[in-house]
PDB file with one MODEL, atoms N, CA, C and O in Angstrom:
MODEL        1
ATOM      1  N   UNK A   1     -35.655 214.463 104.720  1.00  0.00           N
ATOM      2  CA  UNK A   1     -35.922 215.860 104.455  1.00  0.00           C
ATOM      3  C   UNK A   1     -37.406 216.088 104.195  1.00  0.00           C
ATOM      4  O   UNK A   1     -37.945 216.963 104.872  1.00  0.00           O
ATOM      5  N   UNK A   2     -38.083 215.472 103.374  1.00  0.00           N
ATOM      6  CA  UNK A   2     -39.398 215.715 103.260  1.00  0.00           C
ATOM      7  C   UNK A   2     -40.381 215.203 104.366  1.00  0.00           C
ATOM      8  O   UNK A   2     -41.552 215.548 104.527  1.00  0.00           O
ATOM      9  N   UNK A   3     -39.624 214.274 105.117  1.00  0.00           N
ATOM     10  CA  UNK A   3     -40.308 214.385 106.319  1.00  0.00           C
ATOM     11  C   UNK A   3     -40.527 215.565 107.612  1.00  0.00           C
ATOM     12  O   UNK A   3     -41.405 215.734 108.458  1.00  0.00           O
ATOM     13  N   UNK A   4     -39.417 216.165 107.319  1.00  0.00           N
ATOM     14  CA  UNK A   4     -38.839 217.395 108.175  1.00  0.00           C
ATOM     15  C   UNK A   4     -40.232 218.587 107.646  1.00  0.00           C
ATOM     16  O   UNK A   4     -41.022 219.229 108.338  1.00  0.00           O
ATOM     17  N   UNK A   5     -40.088 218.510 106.380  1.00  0.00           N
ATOM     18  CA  UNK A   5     -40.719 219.477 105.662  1.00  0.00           C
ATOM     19  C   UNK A   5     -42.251 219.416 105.607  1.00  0.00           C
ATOM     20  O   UNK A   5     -43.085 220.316 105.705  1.00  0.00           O
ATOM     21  N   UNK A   6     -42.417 217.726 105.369  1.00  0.00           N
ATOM     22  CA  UNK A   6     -44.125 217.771 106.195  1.00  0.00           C
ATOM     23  C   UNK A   6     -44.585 218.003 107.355  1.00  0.00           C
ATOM     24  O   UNK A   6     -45.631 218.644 107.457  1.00  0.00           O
ATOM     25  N   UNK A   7     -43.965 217.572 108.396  1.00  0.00           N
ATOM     26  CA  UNK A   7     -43.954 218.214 109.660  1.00  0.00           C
ATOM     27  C   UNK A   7     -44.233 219.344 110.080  1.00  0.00           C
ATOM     28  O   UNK A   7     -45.098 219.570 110.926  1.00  0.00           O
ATOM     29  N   UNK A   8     -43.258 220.496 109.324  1.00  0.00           N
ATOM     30  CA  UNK A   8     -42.974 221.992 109.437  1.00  0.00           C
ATOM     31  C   UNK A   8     -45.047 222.302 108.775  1.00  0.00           C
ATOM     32  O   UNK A   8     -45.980 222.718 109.462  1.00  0.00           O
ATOM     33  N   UNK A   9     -45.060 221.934 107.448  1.00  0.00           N
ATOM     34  CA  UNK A   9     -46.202 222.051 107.237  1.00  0.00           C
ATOM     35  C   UNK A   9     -47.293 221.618 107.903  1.00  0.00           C
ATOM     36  O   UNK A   9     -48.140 222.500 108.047  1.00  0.00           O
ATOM     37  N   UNK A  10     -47.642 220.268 108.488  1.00  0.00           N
ATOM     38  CA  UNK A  10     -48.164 219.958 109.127  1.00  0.00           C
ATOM     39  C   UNK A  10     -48.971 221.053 110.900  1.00  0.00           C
ATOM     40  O   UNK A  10     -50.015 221.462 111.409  1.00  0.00           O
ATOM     41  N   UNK A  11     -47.521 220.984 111.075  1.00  0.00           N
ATOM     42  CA  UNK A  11     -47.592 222.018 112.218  1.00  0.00           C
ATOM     43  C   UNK A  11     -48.405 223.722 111.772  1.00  0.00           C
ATOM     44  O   UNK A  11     -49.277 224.188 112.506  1.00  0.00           O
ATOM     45  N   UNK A  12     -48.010 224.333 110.708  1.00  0.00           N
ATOM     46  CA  UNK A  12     -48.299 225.190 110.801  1.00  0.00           C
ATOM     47  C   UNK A  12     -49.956 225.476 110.118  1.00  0.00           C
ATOM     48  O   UNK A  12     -50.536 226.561 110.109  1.00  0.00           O
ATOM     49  N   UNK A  13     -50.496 224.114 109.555  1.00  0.00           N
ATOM     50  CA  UNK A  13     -51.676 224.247 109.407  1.00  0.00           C
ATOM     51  C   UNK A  13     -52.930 223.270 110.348  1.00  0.00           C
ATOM     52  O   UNK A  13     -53.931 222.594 110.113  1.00  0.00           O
ATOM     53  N   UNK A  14     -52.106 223.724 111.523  1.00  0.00           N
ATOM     54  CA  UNK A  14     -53.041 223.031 113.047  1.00  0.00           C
ATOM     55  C   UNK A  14     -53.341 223.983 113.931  1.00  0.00           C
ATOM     56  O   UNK A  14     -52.447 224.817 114.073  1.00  0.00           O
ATOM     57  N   UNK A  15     -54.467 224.163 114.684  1.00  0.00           N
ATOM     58  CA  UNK A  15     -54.846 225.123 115.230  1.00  0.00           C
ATOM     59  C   UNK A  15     -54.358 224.552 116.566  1.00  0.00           C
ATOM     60  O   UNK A  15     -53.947 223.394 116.638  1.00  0.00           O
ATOM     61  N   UNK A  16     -54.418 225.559 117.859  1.00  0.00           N
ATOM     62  CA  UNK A  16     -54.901 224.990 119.195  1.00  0.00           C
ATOM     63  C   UNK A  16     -55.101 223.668 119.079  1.00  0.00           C
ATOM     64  O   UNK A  16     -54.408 222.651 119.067  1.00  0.00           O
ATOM     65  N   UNK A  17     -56.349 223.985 118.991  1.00  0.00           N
ATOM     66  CA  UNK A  17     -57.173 222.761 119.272  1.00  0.00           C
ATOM     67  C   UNK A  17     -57.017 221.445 118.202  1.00  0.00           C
ATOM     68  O   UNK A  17     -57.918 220.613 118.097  1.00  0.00           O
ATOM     69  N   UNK A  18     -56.078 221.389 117.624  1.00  0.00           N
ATOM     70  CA  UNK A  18     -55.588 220.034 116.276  1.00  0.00           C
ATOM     71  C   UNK A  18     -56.516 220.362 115.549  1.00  0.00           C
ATOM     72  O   UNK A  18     -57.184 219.331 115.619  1.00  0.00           O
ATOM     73  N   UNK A  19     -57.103 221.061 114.861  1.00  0.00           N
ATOM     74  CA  UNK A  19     -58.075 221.071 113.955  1.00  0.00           C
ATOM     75  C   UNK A  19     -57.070 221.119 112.491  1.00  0.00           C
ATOM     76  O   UNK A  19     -55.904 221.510 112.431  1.00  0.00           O
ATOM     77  N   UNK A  20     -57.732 220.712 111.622  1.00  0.00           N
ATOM     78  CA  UNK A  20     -56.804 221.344 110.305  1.00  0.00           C
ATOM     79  C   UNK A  20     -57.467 222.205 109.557  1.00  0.00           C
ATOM     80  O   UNK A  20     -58.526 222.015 108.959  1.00  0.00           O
ATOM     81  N   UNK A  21     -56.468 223.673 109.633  1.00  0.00           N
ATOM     82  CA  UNK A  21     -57.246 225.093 109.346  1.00  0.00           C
ATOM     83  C   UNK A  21     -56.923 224.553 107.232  1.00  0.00           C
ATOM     84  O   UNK A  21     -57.611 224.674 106.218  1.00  0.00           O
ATOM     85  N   UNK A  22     -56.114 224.220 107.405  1.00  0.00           N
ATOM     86  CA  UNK A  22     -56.140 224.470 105.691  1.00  0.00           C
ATOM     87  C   UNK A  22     -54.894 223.339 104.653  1.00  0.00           C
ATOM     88  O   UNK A  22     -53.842 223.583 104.062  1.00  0.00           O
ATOM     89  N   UNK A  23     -55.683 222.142 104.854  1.00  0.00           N
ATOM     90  CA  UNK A  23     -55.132 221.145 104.374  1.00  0.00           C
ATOM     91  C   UNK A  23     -54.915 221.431 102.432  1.00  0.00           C
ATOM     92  O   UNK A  23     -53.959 221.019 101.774  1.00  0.00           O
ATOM     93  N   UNK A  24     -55.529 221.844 102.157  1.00  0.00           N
ATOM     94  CA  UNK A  24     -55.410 222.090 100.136  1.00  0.00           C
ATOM     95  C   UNK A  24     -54.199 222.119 100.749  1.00  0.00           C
ATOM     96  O   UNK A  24     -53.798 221.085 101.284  1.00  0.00           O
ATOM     97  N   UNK A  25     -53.291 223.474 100.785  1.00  0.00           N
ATOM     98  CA  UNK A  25     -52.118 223.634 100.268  1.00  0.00           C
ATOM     99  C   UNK A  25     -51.108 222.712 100.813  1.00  0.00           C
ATOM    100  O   UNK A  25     -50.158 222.387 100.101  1.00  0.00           O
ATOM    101  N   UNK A  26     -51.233 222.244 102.061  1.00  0.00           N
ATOM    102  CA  UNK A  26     -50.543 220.889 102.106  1.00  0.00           C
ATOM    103  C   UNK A  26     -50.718 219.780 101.390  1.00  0.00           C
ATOM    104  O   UNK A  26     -49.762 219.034 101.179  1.00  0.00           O
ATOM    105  N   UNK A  27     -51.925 219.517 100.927  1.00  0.00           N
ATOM    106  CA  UNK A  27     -52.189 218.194  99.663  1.00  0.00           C
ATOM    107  C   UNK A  27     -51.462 218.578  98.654  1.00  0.00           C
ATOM    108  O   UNK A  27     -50.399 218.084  98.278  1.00  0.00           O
ATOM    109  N   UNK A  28     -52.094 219.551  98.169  1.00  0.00           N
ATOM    110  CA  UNK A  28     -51.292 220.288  96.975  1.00  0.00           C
ATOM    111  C   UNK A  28     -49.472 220.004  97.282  1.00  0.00           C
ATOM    112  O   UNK A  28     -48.843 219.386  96.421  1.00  0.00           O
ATOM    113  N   UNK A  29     -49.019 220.320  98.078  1.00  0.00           N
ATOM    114  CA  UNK A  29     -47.648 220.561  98.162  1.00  0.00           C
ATOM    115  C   UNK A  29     -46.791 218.995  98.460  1.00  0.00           C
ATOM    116  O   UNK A  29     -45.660 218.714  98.857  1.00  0.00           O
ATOM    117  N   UNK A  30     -47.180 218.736  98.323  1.00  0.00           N
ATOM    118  CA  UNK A  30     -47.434 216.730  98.542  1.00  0.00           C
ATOM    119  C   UNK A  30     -47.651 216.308  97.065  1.00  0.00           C
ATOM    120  O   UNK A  30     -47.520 215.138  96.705  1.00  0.00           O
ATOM    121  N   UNK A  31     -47.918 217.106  96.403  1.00  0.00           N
ATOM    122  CA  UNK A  31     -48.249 216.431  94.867  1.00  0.00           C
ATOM    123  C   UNK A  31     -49.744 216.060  94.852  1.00  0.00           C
ATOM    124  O   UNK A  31     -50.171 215.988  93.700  1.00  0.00           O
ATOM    125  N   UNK A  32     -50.369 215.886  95.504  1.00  0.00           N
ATOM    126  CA  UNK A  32     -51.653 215.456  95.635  1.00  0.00           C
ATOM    127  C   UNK A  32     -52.850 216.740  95.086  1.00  0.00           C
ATOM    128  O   UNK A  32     -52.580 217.893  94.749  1.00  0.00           O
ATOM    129  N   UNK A  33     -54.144 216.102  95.141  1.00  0.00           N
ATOM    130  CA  UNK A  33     -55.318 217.091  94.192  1.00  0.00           C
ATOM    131  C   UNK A  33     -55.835 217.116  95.065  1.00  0.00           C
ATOM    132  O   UNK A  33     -55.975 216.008  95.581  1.00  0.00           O
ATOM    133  N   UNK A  34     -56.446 218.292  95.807  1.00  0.00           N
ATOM    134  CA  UNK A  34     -57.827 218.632  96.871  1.00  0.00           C
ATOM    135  C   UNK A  34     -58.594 218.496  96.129  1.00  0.00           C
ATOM    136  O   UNK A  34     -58.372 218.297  94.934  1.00  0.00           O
ATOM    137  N   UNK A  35     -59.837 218.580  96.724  1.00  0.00           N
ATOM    138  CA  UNK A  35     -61.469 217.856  96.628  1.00  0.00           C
ATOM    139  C   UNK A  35     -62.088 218.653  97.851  1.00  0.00           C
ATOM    140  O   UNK A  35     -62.574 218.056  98.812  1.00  0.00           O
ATOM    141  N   UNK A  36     -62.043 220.024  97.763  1.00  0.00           N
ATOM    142  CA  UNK A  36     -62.900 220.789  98.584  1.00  0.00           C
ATOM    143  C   UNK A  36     -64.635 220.087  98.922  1.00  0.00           C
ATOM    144  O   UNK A  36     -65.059 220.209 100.071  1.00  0.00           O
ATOM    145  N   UNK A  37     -65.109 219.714  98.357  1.00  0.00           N
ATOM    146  CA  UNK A  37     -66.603 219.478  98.323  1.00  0.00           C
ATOM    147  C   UNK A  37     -66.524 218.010  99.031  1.00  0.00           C
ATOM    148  O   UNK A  37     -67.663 217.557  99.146  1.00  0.00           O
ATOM    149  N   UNK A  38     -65.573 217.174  99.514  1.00  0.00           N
ATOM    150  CA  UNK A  38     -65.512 215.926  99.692  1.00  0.00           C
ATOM    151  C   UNK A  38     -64.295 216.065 101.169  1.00  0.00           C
ATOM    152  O   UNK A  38     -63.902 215.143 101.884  1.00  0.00           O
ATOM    153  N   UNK A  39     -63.970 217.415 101.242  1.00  0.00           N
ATOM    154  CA  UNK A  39     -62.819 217.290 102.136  1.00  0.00           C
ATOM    155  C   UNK A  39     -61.659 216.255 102.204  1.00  0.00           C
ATOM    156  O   UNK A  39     -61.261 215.861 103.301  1.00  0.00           O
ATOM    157  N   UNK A  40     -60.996 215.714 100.784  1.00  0.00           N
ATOM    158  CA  UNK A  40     -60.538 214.955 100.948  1.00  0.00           C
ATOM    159  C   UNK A  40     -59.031 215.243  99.804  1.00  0.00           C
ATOM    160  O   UNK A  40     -59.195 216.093  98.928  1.00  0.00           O
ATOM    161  N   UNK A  41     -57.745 214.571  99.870  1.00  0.00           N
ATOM    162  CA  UNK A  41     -56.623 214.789  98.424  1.00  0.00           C
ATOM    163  C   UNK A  41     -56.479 213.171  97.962  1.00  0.00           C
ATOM    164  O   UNK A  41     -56.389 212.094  98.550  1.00  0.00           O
ATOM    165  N   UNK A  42     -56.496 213.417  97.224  1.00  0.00           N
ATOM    166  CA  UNK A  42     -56.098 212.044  95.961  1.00  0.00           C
ATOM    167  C   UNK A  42     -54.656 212.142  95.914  1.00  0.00           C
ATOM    168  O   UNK A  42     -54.102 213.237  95.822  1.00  0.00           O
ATOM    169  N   UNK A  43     -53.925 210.885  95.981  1.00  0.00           N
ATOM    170  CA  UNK A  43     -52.447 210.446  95.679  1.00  0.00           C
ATOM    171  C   UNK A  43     -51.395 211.476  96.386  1.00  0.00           C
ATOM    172  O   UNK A  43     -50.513 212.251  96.014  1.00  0.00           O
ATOM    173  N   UNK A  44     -51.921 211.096  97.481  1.00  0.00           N
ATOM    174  CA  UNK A  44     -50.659 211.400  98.478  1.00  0.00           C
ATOM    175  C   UNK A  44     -51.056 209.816  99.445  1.00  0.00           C
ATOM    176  O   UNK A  44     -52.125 209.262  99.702  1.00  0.00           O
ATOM    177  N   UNK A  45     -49.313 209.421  99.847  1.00  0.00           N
ATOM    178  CA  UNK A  45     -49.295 208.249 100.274  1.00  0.00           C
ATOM    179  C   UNK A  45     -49.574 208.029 101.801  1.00  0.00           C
ATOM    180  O   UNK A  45     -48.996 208.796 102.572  1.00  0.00           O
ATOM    181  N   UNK A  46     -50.074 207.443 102.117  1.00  0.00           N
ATOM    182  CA  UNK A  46     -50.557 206.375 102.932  1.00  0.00           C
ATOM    183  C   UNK A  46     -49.599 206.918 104.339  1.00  0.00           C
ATOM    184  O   UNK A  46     -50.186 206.912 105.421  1.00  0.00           O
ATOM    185  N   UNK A  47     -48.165 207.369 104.299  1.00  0.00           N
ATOM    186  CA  UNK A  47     -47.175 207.576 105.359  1.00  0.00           C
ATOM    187  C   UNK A  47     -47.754 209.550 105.786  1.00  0.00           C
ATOM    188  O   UNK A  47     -47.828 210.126 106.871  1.00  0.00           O
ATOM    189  N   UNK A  48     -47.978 209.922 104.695  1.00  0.00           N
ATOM    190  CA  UNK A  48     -48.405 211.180 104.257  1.00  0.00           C
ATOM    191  C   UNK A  48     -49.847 211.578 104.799  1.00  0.00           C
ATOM    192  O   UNK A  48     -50.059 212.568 105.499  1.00  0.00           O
ATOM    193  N   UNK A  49     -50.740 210.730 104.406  1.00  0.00           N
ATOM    194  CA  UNK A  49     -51.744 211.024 104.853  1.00  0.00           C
ATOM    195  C   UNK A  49     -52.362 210.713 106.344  1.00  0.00           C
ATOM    196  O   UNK A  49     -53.329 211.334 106.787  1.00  0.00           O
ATOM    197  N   UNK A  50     -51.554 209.481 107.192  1.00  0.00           N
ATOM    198  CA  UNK A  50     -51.297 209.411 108.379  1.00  0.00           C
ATOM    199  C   UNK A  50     -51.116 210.649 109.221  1.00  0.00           C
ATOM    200  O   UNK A  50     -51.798 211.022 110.176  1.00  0.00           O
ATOM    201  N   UNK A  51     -49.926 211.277 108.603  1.00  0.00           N
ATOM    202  CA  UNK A  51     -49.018 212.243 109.189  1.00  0.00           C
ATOM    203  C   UNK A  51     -50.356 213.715 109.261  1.00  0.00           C
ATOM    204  O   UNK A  51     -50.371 214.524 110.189  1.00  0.00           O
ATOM    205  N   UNK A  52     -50.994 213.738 108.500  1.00  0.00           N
ATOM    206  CA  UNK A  52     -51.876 214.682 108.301  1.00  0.00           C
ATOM    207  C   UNK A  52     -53.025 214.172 109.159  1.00  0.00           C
ATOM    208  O   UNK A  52     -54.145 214.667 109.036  1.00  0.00           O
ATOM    209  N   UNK A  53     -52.757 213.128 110.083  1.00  0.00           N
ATOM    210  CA  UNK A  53     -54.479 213.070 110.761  1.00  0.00           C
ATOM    211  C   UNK A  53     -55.230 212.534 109.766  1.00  0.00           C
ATOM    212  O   UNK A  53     -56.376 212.601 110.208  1.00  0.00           O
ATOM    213  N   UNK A  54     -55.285 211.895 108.368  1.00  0.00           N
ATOM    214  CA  UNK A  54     -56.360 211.699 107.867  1.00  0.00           C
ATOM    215  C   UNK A  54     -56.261 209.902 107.970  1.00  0.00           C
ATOM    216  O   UNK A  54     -55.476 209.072 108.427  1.00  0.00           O
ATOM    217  N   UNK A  55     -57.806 209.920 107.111  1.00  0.00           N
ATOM    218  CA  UNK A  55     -57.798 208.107 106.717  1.00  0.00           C
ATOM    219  C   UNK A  55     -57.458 208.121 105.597  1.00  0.00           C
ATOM    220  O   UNK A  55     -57.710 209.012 104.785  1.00  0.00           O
ATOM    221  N   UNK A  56     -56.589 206.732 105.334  1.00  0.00           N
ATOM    222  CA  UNK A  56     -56.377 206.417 104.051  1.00  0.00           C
ATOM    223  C   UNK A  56     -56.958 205.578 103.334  1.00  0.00           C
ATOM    224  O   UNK A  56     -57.133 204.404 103.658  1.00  0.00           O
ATOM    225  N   UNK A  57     -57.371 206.173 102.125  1.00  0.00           N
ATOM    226  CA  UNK A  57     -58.345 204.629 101.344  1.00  0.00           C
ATOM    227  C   UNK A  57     -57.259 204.294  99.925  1.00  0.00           C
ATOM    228  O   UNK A  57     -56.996 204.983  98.939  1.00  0.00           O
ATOM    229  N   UNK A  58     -56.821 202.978 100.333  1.00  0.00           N
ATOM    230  CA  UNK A  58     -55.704 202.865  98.813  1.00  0.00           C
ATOM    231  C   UNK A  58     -56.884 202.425  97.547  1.00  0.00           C
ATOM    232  O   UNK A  58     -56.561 202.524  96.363  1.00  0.00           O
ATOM    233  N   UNK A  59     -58.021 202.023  97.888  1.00  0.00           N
ATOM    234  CA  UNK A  59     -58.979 201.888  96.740  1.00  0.00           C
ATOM    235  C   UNK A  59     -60.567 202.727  96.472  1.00  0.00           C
ATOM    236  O   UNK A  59     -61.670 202.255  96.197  1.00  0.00           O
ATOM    237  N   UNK A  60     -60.253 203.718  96.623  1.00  0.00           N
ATOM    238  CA  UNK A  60     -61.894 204.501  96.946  1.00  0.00           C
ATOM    239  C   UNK A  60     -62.135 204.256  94.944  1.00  0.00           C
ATOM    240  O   UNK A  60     -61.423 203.937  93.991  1.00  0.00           O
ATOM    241  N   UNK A  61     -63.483 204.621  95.170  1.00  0.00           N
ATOM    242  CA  UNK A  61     -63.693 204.549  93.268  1.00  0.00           C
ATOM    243  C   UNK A  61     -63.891 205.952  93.333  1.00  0.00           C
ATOM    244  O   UNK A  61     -64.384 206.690  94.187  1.00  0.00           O
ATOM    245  N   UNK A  62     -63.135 206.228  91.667  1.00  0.00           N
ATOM    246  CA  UNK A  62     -62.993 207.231  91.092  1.00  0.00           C
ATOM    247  C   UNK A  62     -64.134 208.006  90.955  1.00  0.00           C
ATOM    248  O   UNK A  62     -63.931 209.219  90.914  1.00  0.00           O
ATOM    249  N   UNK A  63     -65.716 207.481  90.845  1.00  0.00           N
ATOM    250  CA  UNK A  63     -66.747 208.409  90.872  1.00  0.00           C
ATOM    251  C   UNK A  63     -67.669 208.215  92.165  1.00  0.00           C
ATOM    252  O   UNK A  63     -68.891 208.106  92.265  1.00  0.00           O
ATOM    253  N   UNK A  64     -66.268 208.209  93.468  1.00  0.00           N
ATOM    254  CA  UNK A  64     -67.544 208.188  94.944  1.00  0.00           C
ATOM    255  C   UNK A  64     -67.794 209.602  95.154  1.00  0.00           C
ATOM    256  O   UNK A  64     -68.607 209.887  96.034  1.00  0.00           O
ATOM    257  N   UNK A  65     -67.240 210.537  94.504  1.00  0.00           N
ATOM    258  CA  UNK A  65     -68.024 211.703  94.363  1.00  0.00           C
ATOM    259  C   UNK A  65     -69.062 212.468  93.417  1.00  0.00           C
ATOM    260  O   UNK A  65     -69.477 213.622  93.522  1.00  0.00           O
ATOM    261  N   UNK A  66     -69.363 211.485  92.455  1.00  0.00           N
ATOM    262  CA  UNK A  66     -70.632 211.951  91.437  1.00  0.00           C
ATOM    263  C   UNK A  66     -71.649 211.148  91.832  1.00  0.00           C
ATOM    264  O   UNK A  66     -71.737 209.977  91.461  1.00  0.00           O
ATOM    265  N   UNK A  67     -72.945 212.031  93.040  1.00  0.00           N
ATOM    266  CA  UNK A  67     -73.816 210.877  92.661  1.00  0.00           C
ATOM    267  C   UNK A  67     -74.675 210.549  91.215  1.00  0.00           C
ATOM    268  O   UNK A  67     -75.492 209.629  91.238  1.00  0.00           O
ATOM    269  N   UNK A  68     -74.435 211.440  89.788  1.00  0.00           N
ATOM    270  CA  UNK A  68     -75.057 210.805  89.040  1.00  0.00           C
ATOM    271  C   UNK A  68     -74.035 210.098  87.914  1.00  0.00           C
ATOM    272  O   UNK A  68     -73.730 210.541  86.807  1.00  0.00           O
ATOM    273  N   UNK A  69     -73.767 209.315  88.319  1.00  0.00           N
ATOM    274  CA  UNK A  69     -72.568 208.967  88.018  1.00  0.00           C
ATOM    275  C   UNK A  69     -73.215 207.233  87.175  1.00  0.00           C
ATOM    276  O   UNK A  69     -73.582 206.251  87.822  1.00  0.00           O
ATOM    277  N   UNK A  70     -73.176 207.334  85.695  1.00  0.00           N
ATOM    278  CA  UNK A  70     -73.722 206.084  85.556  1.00  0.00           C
ATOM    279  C   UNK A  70     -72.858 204.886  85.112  1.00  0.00           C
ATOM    280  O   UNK A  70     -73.223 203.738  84.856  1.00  0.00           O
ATOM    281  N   UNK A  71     -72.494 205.046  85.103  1.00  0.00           N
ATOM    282  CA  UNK A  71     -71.234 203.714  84.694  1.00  0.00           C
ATOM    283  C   UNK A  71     -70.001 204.143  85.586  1.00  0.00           C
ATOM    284  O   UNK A  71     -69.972 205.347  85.840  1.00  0.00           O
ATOM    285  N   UNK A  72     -68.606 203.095  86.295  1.00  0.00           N
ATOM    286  CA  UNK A  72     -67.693 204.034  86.461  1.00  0.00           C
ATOM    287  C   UNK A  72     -66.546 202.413  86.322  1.00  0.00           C
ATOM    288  O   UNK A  72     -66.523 201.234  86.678  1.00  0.00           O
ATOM    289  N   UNK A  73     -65.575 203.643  85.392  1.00  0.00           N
ATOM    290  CA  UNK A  73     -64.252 202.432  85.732  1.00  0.00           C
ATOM    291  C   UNK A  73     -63.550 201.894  87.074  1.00  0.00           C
ATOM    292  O   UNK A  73     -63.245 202.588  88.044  1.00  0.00           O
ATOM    293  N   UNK A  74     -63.331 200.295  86.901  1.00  0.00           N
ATOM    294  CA  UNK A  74     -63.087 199.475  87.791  1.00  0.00           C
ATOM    295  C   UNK A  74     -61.441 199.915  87.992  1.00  0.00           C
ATOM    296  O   UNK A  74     -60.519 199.184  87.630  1.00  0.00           O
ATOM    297  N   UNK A  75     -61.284 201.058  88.545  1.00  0.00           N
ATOM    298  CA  UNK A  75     -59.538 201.540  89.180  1.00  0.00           C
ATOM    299  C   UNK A  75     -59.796 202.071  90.576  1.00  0.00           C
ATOM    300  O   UNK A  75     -60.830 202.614  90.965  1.00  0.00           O
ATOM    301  N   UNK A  76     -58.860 201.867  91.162  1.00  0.00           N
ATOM    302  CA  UNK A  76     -58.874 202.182  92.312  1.00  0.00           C
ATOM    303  C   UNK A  76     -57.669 203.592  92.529  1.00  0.00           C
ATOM    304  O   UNK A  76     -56.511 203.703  92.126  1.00  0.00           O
ATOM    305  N   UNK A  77     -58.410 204.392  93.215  1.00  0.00           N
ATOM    306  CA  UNK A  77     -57.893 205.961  93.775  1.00  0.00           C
ATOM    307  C   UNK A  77     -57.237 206.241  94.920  1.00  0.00           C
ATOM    308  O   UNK A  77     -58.033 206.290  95.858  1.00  0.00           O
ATOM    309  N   UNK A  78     -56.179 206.435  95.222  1.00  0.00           N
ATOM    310  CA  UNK A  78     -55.546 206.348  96.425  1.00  0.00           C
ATOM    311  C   UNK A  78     -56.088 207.947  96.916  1.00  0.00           C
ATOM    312  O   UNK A  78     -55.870 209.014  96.342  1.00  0.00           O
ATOM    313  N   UNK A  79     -56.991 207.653  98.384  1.00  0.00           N
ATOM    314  CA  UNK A  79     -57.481 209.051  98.682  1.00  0.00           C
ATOM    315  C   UNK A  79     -56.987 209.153 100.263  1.00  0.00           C
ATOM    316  O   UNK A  79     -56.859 208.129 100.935  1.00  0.00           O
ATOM    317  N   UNK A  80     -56.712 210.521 100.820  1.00  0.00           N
ATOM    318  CA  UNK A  80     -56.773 210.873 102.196  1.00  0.00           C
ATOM    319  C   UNK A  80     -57.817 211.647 102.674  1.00  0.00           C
ATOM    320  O   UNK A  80     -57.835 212.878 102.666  1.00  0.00           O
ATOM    321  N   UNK A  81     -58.758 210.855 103.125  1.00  0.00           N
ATOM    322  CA  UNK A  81     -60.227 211.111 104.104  1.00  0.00           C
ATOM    323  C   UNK A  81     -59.845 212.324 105.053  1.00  0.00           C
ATOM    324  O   UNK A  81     -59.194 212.160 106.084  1.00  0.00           O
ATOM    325  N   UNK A  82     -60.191 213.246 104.724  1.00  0.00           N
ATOM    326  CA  UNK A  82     -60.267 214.533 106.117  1.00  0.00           C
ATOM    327  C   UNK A  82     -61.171 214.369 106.935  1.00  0.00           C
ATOM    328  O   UNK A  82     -60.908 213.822 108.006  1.00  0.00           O
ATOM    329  N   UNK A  83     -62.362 214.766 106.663  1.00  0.00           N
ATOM    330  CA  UNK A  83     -63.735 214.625 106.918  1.00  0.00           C
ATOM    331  C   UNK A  83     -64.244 213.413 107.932  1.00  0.00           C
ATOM    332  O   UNK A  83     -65.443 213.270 108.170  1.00  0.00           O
TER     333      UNK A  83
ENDMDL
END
């Protein structure tokens, strides 16, 4: 079922041309957090973020978006790369 249902979503936020007009509310609806400034959602899985055309990073670091970023904890962020 939630495959059915990503799909349906999937589809309806693709243009013509495969572009993706508006991935947030599909991240979002996935459980996942957009990152407008990085084009990218945090913790949506790997089958999920495939399905969306994106790359998956199961370990990006938590501050590859601050460059002043001076110390950062050693965890790894499950992200889907738009961009």
């Amino acid at each position: 079922m939630k495959s059915i249902i990503l799909l349906i979503v999937a589809l309806v936020v693709l243009t013509a041309c495969g572009k993706v007009v508006e991935v947030a509310q599909t991240c979002e609806s996935l459980g996942g957090t957009w990152i407008e400034a990085a084009q990218e959602c945090e913790d949506i899985s790997q089958e999920d973020c495939e399905t969306l055309g994106g790359n998956f990073n199961e370990c990006a670091s938590p501050c590859r978006n601050d460059p002043n970023a001076g110390a950062c904890i050693m965890q790894c962020v499950l992200v889907c790369e738009m961009a």
